[in-house]
N, C-alpha and C positions, 0 to 999 in steps of 0.2 A: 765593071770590074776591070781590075788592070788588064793587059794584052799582054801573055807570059807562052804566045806560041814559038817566037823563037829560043826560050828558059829550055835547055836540055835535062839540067838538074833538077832531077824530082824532089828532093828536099828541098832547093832553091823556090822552084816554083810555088812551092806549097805554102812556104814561108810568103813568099810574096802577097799569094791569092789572100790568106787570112790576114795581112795588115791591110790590103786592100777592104776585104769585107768590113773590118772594124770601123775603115774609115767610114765609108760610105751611108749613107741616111738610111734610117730604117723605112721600110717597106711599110706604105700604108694598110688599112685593115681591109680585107676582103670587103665588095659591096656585093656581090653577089655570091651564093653558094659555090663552093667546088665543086666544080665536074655538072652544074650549072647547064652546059651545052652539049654533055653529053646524049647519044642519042639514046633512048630510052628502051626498054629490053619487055617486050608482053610476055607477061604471065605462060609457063607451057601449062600443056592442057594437063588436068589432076586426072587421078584414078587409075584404069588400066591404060597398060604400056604401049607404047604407040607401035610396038615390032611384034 
């Protein structure tokens, strides 16, 4: 993406980033799931309340 950190103008900027995005190649397809690496959460324990 373009470098619009010295762009003061918030409309200016904006306009930039999205002719920027349009140019730019589209993003290949995912090869792995999302969230893939995330770290994975056990089951809490069922039934009665733990308090």
């Amino acid at each position: 993406m373009a470098d619009t950190t010295n762009i003061k103008d918030k409309a200016e900027r904006k306009k930039l980033k999205r002719a920027a995005r349009k140019k730019a190649a589209p993003k290949a397809k995912r090869t792995t799931p999302r969230g893939s690496l995330k770290k994975k959460v056990k089951k809490m324990a069922r039934g009665q309340s733990k308090r």
